[in-house]
C-alpha positions as CSV (number, residue, x, y, z in Angstrom):
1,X,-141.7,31.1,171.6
2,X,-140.6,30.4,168.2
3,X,-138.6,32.7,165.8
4,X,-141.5,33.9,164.1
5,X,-143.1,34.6,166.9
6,X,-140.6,36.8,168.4
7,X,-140.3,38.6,165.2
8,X,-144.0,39.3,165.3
9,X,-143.5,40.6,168.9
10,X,-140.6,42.4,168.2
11,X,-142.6,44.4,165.7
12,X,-145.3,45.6,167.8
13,X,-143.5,46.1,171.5
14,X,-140.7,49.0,169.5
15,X,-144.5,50.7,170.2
16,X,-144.4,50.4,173.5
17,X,-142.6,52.7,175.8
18,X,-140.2,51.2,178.6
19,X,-139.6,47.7,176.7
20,X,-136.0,46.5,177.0
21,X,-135.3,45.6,173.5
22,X,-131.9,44.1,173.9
23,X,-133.0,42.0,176.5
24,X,-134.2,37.6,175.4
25,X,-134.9,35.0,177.7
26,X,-133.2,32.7,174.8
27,X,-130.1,33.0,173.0
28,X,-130.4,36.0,171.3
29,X,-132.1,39.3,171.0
30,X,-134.8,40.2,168.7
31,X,-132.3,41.8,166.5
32,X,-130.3,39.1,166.0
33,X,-132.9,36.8,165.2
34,X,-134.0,39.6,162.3
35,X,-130.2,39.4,161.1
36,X,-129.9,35.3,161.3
37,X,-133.3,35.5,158.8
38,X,-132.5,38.7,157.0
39,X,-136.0,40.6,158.3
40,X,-135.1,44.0,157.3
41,X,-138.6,45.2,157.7
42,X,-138.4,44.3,161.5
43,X,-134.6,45.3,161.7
44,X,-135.8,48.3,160.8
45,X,-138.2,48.8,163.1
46,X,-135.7,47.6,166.2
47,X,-132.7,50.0,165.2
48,X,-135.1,53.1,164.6
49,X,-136.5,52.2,168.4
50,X,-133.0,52.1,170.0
51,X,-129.8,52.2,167.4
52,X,-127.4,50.9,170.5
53,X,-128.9,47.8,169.8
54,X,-126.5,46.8,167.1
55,X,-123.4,46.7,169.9
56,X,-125.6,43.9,171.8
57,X,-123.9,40.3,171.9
58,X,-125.8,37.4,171.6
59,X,-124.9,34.1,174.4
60,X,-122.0,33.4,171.7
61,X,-120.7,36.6,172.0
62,X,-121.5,37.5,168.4
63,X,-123.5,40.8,167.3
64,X,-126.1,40.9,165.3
65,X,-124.1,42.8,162.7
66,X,-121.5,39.1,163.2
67,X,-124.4,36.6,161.8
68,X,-125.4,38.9,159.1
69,X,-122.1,38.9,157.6
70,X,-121.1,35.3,158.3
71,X,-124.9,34.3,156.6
72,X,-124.0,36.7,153.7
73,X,-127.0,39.0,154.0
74,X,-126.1,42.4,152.6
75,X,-129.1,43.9,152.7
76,X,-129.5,43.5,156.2
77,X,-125.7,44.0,156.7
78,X,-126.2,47.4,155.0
79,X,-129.4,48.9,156.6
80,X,-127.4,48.0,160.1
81,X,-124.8,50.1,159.3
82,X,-126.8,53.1,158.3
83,X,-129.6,52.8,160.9
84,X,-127.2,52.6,163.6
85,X,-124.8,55.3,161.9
86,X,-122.0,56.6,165.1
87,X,-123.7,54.3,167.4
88,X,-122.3,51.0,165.7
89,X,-119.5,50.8,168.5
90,X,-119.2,47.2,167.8
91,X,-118.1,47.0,164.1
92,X,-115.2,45.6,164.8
93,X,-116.0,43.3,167.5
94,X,-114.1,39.8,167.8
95,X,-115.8,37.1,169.2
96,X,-114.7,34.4,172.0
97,X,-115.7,31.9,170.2
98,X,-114.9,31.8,166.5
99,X,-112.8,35.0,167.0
100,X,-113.5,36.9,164.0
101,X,-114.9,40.6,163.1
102,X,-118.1,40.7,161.3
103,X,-115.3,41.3,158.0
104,X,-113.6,38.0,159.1
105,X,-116.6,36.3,158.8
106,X,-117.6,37.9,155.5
107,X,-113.9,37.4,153.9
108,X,-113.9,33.9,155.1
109,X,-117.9,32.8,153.7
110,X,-116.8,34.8,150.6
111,X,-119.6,36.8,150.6
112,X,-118.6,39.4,148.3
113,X,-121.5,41.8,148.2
114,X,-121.2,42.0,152.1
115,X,-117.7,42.7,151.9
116,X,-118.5,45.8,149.7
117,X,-120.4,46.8,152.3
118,X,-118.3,46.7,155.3
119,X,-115.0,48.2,153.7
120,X,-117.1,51.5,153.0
121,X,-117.8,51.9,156.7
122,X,-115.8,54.7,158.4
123,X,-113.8,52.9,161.7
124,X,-113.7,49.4,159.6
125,X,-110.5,48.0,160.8
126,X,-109.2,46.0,157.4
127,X,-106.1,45.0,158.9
128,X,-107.5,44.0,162.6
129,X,-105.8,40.8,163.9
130,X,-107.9,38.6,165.9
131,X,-106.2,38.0,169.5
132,X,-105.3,34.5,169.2
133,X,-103.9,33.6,166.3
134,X,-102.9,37.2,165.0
135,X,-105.1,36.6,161.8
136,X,-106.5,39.4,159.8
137,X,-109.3,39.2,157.3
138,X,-106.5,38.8,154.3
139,X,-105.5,35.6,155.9
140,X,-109.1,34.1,156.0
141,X,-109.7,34.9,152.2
142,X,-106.6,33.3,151.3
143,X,-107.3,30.6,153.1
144,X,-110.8,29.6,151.7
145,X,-109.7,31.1,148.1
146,X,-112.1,33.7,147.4
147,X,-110.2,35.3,144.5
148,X,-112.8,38.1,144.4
149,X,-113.3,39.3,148.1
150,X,-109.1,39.0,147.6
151,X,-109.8,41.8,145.1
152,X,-111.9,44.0,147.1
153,X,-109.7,44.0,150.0
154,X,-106.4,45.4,148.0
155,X,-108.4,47.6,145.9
156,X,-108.7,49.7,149.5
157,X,-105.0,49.9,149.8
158,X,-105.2,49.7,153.2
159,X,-104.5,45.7,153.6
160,X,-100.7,45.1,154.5
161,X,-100.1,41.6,152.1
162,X,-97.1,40.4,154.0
163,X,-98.9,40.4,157.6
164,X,-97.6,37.2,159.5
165,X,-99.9,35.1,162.2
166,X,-98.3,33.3,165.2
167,X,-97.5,30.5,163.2
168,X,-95.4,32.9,160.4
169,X,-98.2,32.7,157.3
170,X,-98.8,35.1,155.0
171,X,-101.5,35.5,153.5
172,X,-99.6,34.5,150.4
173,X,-97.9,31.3,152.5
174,X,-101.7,30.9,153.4
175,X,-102.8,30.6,149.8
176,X,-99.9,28.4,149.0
177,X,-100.6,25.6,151.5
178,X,-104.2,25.2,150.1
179,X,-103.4,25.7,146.7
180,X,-105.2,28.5,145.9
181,X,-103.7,29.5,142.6
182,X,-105.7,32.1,141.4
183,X,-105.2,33.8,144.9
184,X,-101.5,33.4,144.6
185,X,-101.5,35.6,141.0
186,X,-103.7,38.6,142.5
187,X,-101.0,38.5,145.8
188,X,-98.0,38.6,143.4
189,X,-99.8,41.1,141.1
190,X,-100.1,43.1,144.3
191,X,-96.5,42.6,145.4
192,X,-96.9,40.1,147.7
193,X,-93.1,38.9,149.3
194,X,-92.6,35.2,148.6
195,X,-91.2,33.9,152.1
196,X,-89.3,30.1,152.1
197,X,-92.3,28.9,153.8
198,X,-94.5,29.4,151.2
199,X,-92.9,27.3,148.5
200,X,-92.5,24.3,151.5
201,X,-96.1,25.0,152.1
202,X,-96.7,24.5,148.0
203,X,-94.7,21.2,148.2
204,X,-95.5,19.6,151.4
205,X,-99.2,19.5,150.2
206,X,-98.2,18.6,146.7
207,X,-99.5,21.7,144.4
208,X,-97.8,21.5,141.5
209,X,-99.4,24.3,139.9
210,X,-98.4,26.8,142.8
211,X,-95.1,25.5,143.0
212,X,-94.6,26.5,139.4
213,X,-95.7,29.8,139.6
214,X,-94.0,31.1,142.8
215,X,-90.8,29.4,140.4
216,X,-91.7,32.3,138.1
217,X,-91.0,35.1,140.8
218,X,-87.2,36.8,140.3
219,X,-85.2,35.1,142.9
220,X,-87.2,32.2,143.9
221,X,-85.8,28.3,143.8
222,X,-86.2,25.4,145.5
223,X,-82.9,25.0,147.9
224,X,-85.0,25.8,151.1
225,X,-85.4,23.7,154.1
226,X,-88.1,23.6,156.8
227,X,-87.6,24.0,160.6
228,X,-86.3,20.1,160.6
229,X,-84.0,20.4,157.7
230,X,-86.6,18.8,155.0
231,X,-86.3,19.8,151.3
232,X,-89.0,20.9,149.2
233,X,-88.4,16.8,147.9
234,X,-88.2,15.4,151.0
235,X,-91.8,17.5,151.8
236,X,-93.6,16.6,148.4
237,X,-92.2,12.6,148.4
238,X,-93.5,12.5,152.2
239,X,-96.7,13.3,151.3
240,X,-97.2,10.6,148.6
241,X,-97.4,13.9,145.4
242,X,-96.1,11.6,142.6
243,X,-96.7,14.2,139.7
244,X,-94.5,17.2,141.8
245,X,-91.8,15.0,143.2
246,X,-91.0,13.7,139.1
247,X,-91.4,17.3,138.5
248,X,-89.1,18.5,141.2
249,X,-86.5,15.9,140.0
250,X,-87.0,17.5,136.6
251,X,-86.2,20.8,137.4
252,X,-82.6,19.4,138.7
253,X,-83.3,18.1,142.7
254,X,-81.9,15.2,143.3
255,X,-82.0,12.8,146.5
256,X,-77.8,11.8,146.3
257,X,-75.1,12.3,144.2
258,X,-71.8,11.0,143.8
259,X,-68.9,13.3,144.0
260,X,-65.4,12.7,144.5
261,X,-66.3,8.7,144.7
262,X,-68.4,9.2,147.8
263,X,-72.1,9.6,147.9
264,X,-73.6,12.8,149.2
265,X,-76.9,12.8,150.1
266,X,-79.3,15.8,151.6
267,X,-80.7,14.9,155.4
268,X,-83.1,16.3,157.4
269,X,-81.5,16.8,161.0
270,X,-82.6,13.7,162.2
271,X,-80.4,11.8,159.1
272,X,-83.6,11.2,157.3
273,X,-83.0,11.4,153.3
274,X,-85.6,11.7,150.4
275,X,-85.9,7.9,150.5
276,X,-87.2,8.0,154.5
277,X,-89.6,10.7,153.4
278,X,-90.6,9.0,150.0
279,X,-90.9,5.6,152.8
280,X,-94.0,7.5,154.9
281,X,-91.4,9.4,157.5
282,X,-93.5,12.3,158.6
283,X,-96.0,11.7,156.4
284,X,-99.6,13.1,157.6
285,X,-101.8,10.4,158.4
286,X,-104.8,10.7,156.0
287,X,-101.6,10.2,152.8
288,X,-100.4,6.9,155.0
289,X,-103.7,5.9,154.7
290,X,-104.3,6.6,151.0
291,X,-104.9,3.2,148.6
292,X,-106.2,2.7,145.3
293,X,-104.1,0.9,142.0
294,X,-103.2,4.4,140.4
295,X,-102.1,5.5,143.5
296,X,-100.4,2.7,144.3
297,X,-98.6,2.6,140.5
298,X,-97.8,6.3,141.1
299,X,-95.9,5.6,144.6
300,X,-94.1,2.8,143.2
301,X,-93.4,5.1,140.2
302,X,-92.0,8.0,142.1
303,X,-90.0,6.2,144.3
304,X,-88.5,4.3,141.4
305,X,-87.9,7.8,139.7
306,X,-85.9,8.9,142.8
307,X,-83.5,5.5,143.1
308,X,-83.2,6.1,139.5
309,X,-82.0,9.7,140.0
310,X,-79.8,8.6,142.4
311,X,-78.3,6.3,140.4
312,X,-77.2,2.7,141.5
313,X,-74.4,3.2,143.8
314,X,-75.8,5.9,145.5
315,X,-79.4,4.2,145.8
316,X,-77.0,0.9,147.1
317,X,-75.9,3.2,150.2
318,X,-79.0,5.2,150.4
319,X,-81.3,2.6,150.8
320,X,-78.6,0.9,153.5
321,X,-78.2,4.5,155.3
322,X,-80.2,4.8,159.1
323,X,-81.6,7.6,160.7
324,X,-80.8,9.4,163.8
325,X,-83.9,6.1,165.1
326,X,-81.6,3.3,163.2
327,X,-84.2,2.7,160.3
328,X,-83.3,2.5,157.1
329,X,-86.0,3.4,154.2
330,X,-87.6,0.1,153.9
331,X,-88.4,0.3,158.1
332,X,-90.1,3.3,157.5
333,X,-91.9,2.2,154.8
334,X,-92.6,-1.0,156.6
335,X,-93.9,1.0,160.0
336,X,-96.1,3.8,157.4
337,X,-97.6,0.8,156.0
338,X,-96.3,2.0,152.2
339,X,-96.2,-1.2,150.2
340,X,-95.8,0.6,146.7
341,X,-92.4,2.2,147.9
342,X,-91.0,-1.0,149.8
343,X,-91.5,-2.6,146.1
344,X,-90.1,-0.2,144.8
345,X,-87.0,-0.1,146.9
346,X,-86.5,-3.8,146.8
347,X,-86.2,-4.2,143.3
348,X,-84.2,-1.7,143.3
349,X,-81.8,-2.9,145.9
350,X,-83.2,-6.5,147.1
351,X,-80.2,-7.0,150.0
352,X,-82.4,-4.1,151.6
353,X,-84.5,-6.6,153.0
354,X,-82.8,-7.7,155.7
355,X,-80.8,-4.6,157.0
356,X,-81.7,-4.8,160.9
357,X,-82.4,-1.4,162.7
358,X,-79.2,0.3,164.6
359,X,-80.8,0.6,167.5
360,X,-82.9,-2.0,168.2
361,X,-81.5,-4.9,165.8
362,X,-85.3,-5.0,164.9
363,X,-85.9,-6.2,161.2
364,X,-87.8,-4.9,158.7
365,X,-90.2,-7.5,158.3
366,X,-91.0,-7.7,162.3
367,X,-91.9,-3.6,161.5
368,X,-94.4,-4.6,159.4
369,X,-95.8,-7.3,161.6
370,X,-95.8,-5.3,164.7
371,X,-97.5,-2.5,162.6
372,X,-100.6,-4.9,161.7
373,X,-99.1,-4.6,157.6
374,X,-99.8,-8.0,156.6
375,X,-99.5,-7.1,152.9
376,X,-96.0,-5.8,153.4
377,X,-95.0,-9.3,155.8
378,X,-96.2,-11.2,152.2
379,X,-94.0,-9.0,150.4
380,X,-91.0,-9.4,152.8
381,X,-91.2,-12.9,152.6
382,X,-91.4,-13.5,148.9
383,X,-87.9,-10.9,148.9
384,X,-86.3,-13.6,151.3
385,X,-86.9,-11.0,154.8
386,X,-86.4,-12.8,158.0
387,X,-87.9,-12.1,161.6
């Protein structure tokens, strides 16, 4: 029986005494298929018959009041709530499957009008965290950026801004990994905290915008590290963001300095400096894959900027200095498959070349062979690198 039809049916058996309206032989009930296509005429009809119907689950464990919301039908969203008045147990039901309340699904399709709908509803739980991953519906609006469900959902007062998930994000750190700038103002305006995490966020996924404005807040700086000792440069050269890392450098971080007569240079806690990050190390893959001549100027560009920050004694040890593996710079450029930076470091400093690995006495060069970079062996070779 197709949709239609059951619609039809649906229509005529809310006539019929003894019918078990919540009850399909398919996926879902007759109400839910009125919700999916936004029947109100025949959602009507069904709730008027038996209002209970609205705390029915479908096979995916959604009601129908869930695919309403996700599908952005107000209308239908609305006539649910007021048909089915104290009986809506269900509002704030959580699915197995996507786990999200029928706000989750709203706040994270940005479908505003839907929204306005569901925070009027006495027993709406704004600040419900779904079981898994502790999430409320502030976190999935920050996370797909819809500045104006964002809106709605402080204007209640009833949102706390600072909730944290099981993985420690705020809405606001949320936000900040995906760049959502215009989220980011309304969450300060409504007195968001700024956590560390959210400015590593900001530069580990190279927003240069964000970065800026979380710089504005009282207090903020860029001196943080991550849970493995990376910098906010070490983040934003590791992930290939030219125009933040020569804005970072700007704004005084450097990669080494000399003091004293003796270089000092800041290292993750496996030894890896900004010139193993700017080389690929830890680098997601999709950026390790990345190509392109602007890209490929900018790389060579930024890691030209940080040698040149450095200065040239500094750069001299830096770009000789191993990590906690034995591989100095160039390795991991060679291994990532980053020809722009190797350039980059070679002309720099072109005794690099042949600077073996600690461990393993491996070269360089036989990096880049093993690693399939064929481009990078060419470039060795022409540097004077040896097997």
């Amino acid at each position: 029986m197709s949709t239609f039809d059951l619609l039809i049916c649906s229509t005529l058996l809310v006539q019929v005494d003894g019918i078990e309206l919540g009850c399909a032989s398919s996926l879902e009930t007759a109400l839910h298929a009125a919700a999916r296509w936004d029947h109100t005429g025949v959602l009507e009809l069904l709730l008027l018959a038996d209002p209970g119907l609205a705390n029915v689950v479908d096979a995916q464990d959604s009601t129908a009041l869930q695919l309403a919301s996700g599908l952005g039908h107000a209308a239908t969203v609305e006539l649910m709530c007021a048909l089915s008045g104290p009986e809506l147990t269900m509002i704030n039901h959580e699915d197995k499957y996507m786990q999200q309340t029928a706000l989750m699904r709203a706040c994270s399709q940005g479908h505003e009008s839907v929204v306005e709908v569901l925070i009027r509803q006495p027993g709406i739980e704004l600040d419900k965290l779904s079981c898994t991953v502790q999430e409320a519906a502030l976190h999935a609006t920050c996370r797909s950026g819809h500045v104006r469900v964002l809106s709605l959902l402080l204007s209640t007062g009833q949102v706390n801004v600072d909730q944290v998930n099981v993985w420690g994000e705020s809405p606001l750190t949320l936000a900040c990994s995906e760049g959502r700038l215009e989220c980011v103002d309304v969450l300060l305006l409504a007195g968001a905290s700024v956590p560390p995490l959210a400015m590593l966020r900001a530069c580990a996924h190279g927003h240069l915008a964000v970065v800026r404005q979380l710089l504005s807040v009282e207090g903020m700086h860029l001196d943080f590290v991550d849970d493995r000792g990376a910098t906010c440069l070490m983040l934003a050269a590791a992930g290939g963001h030219c125009a933040l890392v020569e804005a970072l450098l700007e704004w005084g971080m450097v990669p080494a300095w000399v003091e004293n007569a003796e270089v000092l240079a800041p290292a993750d806690l496996e030894g890896n400096t900004a010139l193993h990050y700017a080389g690929g190390h830890a680098a997601p893959v999709v950026v390790c894959g990345k190509g392109g001549k602007r890209w490929e100027q900018a790389m060579s560009a930024m890691v030209g900027a940080l040698i040149e920050r450095c200065g040239s004694a500094a750069a001299h040890i830096l770009l000789h200095a191993a990590n906690a593996a034995g591989e100095t710079p160039l390795a991991v450029a060679c291994r990532c498959g980053r020809e722009p930076a190797a350039r980059a470091m070679l002309q720099a400093v072109p005794e690099c070349v042949n600077v073996p690995n600690t461990q393993t006495g491996c070269m360089p060069m036989s990096v880049a062979n093993r690693a399939g970079h064929y481009e990078l062996v060419r470039l060795l070779l022409q540097a004077g690198g040896i097997f």
